[in-house]
PDB file with one MODEL, atoms N, CA, C and O in Angstrom:
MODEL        1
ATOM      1  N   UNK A   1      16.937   4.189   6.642  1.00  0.00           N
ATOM      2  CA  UNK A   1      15.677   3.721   7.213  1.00  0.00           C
ATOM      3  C   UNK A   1      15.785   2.222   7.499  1.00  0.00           C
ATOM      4  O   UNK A   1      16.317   1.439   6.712  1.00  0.00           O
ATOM      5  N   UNK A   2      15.282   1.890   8.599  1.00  0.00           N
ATOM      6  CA  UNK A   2      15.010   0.343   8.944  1.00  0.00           C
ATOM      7  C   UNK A   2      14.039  -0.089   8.594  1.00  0.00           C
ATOM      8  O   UNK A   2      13.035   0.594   8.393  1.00  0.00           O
ATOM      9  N   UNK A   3      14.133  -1.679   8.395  1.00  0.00           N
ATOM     10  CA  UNK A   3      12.761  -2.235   7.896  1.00  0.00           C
ATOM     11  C   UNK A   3      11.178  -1.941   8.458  1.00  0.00           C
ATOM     12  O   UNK A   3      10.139  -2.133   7.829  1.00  0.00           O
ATOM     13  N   UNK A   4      11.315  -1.455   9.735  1.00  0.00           N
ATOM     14  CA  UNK A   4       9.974  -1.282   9.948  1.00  0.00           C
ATOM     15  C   UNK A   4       9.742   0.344   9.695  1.00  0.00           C
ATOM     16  O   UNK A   4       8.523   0.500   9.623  1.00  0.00           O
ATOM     17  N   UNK A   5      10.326   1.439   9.553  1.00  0.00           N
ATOM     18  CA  UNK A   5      10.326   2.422   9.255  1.00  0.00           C
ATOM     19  C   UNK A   5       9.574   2.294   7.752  1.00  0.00           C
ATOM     20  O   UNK A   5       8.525   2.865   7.453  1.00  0.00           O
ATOM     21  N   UNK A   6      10.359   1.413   6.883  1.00  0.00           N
ATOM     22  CA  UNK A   6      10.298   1.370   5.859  1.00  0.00           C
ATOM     23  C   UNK A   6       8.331   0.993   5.431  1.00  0.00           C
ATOM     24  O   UNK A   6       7.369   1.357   4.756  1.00  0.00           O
ATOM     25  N   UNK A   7       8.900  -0.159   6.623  1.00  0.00           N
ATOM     26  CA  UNK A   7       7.264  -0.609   5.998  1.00  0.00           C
ATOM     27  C   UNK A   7       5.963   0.404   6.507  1.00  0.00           C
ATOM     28  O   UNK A   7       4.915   0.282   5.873  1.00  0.00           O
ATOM     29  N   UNK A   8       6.004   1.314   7.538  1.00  0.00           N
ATOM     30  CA  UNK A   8       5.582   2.162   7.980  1.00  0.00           C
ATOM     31  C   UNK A   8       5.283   3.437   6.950  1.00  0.00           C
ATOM     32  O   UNK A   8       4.287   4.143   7.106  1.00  0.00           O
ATOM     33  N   UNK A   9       6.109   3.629   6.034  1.00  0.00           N
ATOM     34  CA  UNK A   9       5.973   4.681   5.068  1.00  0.00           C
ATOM     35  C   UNK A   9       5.421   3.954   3.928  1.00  0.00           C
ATOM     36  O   UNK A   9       5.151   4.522   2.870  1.00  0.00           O
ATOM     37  N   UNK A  10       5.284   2.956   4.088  1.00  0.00           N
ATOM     38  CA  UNK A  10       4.666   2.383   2.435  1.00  0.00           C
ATOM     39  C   UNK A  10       3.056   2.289   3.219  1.00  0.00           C
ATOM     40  O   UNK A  10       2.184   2.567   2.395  1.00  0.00           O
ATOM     41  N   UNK A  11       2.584   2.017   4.374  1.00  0.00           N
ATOM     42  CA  UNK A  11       1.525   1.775   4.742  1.00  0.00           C
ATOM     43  C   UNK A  11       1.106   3.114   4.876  1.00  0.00           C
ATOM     44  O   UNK A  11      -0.117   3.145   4.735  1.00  0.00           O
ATOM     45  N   UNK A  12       1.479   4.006   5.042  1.00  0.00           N
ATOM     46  CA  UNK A  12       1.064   5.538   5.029  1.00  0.00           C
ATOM     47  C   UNK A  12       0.585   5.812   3.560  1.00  0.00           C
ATOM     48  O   UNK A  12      -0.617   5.975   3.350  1.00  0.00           O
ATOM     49  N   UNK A  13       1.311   5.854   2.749  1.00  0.00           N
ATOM     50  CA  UNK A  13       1.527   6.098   1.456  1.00  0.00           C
ATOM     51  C   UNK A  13       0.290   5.295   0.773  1.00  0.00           C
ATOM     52  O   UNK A  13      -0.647   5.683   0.074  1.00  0.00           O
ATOM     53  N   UNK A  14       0.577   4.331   1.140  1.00  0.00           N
ATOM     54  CA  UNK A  14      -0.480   3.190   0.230  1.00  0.00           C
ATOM     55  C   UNK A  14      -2.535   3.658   0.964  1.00  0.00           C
ATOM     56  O   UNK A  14      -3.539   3.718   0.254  1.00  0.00           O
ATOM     57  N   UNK A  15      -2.456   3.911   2.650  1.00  0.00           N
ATOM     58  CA  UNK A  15      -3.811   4.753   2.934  1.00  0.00           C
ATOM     59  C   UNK A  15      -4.181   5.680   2.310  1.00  0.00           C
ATOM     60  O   UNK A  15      -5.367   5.852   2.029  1.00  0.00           O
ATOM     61  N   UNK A  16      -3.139   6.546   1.931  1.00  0.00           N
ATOM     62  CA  UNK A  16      -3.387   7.796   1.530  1.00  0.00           C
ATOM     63  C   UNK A  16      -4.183   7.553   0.292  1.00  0.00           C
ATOM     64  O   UNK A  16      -5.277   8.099   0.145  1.00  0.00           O
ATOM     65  N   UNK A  17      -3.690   6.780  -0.575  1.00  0.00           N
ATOM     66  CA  UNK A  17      -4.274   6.357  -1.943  1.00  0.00           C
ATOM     67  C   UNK A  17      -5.081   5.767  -2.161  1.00  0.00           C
ATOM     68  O   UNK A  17      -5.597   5.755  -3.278  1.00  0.00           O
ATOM     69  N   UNK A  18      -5.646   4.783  -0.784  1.00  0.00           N
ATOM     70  CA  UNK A  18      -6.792   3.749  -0.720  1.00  0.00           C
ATOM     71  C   UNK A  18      -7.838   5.412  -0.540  1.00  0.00           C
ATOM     72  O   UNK A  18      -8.838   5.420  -1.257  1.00  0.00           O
ATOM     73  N   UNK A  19      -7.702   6.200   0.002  1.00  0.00           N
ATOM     74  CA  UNK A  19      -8.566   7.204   0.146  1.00  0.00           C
ATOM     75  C   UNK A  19      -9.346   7.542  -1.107  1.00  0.00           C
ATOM     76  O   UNK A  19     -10.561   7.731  -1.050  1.00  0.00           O
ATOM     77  N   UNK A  20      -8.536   7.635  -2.447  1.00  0.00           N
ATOM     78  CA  UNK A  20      -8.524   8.448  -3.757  1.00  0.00           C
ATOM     79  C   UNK A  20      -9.622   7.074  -4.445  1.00  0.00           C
ATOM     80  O   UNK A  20     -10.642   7.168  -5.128  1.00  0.00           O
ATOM     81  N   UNK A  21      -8.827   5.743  -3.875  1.00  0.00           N
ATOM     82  CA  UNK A  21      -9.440   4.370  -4.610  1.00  0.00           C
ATOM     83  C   UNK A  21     -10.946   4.507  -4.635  1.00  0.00           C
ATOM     84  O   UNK A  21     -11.758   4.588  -5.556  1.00  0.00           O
ATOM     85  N   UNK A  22     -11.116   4.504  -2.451  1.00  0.00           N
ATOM     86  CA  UNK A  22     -12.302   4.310  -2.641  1.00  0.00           C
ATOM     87  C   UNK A  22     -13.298   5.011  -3.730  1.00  0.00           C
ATOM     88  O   UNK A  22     -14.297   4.406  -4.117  1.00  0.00           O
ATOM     89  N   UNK A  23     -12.963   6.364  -4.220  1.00  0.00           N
ATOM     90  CA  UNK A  23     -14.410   7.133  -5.020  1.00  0.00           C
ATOM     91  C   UNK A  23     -14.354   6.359  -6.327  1.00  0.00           C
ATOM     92  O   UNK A  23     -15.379   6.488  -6.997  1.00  0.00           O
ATOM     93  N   UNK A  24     -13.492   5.654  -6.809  1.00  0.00           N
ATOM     94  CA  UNK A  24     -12.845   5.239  -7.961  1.00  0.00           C
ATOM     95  C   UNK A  24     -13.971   3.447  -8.098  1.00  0.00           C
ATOM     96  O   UNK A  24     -13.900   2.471  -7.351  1.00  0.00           O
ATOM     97  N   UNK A  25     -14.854   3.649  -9.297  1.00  0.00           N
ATOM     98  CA  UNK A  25     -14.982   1.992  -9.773  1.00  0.00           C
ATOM     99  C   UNK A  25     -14.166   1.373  -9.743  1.00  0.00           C
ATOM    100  O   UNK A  25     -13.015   1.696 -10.038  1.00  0.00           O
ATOM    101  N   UNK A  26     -14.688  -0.090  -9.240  1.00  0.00           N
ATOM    102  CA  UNK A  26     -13.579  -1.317  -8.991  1.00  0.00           C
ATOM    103  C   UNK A  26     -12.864  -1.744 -10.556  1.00  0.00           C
ATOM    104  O   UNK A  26     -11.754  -2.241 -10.748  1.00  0.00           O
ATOM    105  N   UNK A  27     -13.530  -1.501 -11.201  1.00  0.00           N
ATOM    106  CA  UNK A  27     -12.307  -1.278 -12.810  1.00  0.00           C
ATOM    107  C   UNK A  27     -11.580  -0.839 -13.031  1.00  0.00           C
ATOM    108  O   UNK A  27     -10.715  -1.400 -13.704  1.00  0.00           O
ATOM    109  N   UNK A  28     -11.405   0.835 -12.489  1.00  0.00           N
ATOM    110  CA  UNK A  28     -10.368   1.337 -12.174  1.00  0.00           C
ATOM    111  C   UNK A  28      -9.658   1.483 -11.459  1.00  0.00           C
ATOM    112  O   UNK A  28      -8.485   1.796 -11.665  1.00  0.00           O
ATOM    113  N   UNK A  29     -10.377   1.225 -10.030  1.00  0.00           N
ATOM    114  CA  UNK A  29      -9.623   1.575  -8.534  1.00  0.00           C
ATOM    115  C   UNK A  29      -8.614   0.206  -8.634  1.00  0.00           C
ATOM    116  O   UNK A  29      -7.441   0.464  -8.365  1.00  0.00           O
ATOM    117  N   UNK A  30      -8.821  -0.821  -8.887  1.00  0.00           N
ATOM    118  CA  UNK A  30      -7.509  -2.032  -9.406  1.00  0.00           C
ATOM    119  C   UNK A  30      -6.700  -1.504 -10.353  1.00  0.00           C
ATOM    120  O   UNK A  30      -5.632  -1.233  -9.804  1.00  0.00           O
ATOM    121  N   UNK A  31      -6.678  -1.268 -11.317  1.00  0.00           N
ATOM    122  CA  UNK A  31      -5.223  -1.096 -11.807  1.00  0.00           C
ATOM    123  C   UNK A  31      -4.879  -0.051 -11.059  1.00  0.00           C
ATOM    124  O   UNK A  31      -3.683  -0.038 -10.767  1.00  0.00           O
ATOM    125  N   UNK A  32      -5.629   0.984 -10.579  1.00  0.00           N
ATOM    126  CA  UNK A  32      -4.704   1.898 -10.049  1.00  0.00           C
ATOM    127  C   UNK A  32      -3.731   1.617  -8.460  1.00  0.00           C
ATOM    128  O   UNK A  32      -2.616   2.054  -8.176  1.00  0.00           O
ATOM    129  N   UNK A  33      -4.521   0.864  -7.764  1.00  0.00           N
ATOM    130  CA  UNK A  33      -4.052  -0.303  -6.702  1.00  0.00           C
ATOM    131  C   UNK A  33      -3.011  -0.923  -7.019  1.00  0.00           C
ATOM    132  O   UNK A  33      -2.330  -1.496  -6.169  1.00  0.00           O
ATOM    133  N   UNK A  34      -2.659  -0.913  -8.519  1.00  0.00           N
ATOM    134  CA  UNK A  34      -1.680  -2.455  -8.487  1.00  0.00           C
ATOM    135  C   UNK A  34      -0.778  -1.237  -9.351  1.00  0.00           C
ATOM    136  O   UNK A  34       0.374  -1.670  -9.304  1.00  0.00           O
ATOM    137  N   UNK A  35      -0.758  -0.158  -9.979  1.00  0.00           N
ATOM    138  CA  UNK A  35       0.539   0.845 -10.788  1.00  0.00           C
ATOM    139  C   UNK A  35       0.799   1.543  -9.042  1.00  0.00           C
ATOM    140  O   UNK A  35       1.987   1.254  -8.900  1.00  0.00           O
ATOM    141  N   UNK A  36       0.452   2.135  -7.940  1.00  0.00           N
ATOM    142  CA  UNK A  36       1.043   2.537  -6.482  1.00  0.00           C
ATOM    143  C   UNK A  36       1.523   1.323  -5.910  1.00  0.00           C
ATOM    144  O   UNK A  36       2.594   1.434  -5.313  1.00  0.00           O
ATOM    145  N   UNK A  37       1.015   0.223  -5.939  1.00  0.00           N
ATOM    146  CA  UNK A  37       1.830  -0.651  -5.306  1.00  0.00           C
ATOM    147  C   UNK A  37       3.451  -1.209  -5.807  1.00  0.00           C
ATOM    148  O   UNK A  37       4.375  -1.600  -5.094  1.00  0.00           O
ATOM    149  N   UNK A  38       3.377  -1.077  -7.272  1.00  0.00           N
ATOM    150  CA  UNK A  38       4.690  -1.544  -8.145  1.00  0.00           C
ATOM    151  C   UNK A  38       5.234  -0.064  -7.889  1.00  0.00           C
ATOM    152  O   UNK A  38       6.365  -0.002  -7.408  1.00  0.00           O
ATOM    153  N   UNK A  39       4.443   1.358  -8.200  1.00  0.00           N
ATOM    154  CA  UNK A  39       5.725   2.327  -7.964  1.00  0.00           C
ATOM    155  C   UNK A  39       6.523   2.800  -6.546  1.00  0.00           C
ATOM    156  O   UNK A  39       7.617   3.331  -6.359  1.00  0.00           O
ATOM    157  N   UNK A  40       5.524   2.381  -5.707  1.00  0.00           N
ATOM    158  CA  UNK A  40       6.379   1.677  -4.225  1.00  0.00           C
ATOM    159  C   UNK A  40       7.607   0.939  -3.780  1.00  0.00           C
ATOM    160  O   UNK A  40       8.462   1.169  -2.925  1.00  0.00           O
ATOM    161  N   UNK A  41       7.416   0.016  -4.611  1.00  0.00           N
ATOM    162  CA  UNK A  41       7.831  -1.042  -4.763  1.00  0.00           C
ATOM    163  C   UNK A  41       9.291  -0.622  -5.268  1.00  0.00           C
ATOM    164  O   UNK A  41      10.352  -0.544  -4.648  1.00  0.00           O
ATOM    165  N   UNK A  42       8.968  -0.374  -6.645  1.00  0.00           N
ATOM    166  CA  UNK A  42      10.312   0.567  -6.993  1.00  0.00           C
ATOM    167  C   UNK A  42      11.111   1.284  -5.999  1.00  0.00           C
ATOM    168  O   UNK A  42      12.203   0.793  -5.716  1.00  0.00           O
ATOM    169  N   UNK A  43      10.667   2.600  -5.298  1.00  0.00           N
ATOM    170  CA  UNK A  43      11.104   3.661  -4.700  1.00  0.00           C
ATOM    171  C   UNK A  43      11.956   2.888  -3.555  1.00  0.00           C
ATOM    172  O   UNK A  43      13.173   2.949  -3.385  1.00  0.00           O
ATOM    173  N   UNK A  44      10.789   1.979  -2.650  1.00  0.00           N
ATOM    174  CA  UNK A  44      12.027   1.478  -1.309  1.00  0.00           C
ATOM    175  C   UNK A  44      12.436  -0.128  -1.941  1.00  0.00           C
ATOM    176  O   UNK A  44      12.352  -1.033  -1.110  1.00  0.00           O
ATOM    177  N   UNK A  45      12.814  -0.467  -3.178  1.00  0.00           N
ATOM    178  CA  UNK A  45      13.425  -1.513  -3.662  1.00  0.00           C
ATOM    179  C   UNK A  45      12.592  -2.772  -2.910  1.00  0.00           C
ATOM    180  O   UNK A  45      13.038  -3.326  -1.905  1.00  0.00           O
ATOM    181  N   UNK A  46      11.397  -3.118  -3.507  1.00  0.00           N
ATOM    182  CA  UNK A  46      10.682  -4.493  -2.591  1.00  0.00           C
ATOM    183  C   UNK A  46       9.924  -4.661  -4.088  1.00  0.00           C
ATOM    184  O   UNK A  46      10.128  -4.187  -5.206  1.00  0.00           O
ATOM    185  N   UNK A  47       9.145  -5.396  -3.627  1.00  0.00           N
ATOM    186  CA  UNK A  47       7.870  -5.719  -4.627  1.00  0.00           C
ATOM    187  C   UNK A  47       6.358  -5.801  -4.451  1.00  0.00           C
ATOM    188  O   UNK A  47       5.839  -6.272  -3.439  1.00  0.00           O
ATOM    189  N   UNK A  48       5.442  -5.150  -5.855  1.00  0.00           N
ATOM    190  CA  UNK A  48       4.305  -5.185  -5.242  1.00  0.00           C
ATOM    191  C   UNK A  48       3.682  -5.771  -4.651  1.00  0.00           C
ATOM    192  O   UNK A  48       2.659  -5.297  -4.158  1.00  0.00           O
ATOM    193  N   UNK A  49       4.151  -7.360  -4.421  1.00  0.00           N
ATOM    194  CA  UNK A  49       2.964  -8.609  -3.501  1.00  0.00           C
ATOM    195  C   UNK A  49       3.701  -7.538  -2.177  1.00  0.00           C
ATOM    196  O   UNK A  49       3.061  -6.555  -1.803  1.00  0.00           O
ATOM    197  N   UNK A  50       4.927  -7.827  -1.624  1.00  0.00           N
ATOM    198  CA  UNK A  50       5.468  -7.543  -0.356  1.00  0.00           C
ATOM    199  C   UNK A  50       4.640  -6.529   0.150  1.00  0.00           C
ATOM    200  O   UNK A  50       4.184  -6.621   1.290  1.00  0.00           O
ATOM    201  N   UNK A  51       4.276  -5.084  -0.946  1.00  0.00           N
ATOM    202  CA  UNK A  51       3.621  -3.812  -0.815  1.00  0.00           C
ATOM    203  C   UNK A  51       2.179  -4.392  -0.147  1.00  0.00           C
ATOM    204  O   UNK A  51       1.753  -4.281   1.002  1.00  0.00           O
ATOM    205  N   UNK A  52       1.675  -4.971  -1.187  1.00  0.00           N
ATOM    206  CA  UNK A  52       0.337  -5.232  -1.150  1.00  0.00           C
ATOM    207  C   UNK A  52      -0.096  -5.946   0.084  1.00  0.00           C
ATOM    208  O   UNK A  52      -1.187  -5.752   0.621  1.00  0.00           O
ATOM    209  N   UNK A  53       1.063  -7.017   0.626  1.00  0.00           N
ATOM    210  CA  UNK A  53       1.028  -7.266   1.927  1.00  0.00           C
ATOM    211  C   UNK A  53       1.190  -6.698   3.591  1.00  0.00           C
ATOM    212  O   UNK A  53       0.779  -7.128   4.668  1.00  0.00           O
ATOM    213  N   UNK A  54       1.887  -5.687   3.238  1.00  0.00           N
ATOM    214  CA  UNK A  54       2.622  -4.699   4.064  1.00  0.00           C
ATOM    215  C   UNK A  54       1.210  -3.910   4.500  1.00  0.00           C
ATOM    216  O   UNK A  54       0.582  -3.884   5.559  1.00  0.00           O
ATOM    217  N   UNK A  55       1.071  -3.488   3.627  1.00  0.00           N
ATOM    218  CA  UNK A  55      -0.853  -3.351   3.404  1.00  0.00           C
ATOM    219  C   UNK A  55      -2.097  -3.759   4.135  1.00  0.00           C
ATOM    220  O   UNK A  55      -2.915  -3.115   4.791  1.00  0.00           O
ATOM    221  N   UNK A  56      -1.984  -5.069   3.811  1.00  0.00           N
ATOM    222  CA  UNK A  56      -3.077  -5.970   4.407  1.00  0.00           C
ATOM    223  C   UNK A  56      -3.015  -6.179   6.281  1.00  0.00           C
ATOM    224  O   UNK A  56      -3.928  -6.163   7.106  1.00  0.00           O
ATOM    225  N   UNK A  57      -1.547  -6.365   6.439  1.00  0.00           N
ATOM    226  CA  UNK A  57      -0.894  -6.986   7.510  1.00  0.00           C
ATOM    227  C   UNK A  57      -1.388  -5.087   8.535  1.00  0.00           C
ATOM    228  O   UNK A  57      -2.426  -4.798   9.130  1.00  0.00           O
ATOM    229  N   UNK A  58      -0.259  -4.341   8.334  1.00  0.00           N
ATOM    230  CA  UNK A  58      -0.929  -3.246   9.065  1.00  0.00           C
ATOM    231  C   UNK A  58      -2.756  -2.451   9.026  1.00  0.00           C
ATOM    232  O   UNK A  58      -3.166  -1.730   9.936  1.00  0.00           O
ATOM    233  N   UNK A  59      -3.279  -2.682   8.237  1.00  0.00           N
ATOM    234  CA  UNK A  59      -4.843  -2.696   8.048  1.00  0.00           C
ATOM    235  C   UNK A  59      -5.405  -3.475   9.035  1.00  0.00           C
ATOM    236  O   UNK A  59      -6.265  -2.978   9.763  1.00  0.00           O
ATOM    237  N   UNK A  60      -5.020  -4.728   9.188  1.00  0.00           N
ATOM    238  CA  UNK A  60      -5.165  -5.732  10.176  1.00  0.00           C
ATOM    239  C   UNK A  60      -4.847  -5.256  11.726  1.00  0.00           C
ATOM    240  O   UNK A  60      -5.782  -5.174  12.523  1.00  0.00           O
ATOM    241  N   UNK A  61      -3.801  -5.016  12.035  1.00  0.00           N
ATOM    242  CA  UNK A  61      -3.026  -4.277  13.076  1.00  0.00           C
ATOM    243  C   UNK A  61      -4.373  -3.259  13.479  1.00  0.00           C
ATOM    244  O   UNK A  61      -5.039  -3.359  14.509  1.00  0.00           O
ATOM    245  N   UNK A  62      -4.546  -2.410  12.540  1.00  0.00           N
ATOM    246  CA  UNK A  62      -5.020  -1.363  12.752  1.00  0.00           C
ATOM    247  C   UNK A  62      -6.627  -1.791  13.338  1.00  0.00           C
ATOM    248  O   UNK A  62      -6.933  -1.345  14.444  1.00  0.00           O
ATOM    249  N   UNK A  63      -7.279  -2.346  12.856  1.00  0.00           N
ATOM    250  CA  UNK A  63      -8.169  -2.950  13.011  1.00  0.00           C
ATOM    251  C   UNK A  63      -8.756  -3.614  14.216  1.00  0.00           C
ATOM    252  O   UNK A  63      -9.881  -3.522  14.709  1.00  0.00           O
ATOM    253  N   UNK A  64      -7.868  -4.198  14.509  1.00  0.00           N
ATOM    254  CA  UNK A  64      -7.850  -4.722  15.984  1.00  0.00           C
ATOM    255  C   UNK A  64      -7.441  -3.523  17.096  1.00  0.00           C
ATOM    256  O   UNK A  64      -7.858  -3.441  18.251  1.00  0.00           O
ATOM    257  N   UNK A  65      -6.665  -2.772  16.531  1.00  0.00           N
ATOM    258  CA  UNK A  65      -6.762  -1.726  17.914  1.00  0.00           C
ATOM    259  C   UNK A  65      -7.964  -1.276  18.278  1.00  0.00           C
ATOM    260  O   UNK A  65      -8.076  -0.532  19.253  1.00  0.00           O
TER     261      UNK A  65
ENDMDL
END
C-alpha cells in the first residue's frame, strides 16, 4: 500500500468508529477515540497524533466538497 492508500484506510476505519463515538458520552467516547487511534497506529506502523490528524485533515476535505 502507498501512503495515500494508507491514509485512506485509516480515514475509513477511524468514520466508521466516529459513528459508534457519536452515541457514546464525551467520557467515554475519548478514551475510546484515543485506544482506535493508537490501535491504528499500531496496525499501519504511524502514530496516534499522525491518526488523529489523518482524521481531521480528510473530515476537512470532506467537508468542503
Amino acid at each position: 500500500m502507498n501512503k495515500n492508500e494508507i491514509e485512506q484506510e485509516i480515514y475509513r476505519e477511524m468514520a466508521e468508529k466516529l459513528k459508534e463515538i457519536a452515541k457514546m458520552p464525551f467520557d467515554k467516547g475519548l478514551p475510546f477515540l484515543q485506544r482506535e487511534a493508537w490501535r491504528l497506529a499500531d496496525k499501519y506502523d504511524t502514530d496516534g497524533g499522525n491518526v488523529f490528524n489523518i482524521l481531521m485533515t480528510y473530515m476537512n476535505k470532506e467537508k468542503k466538497q
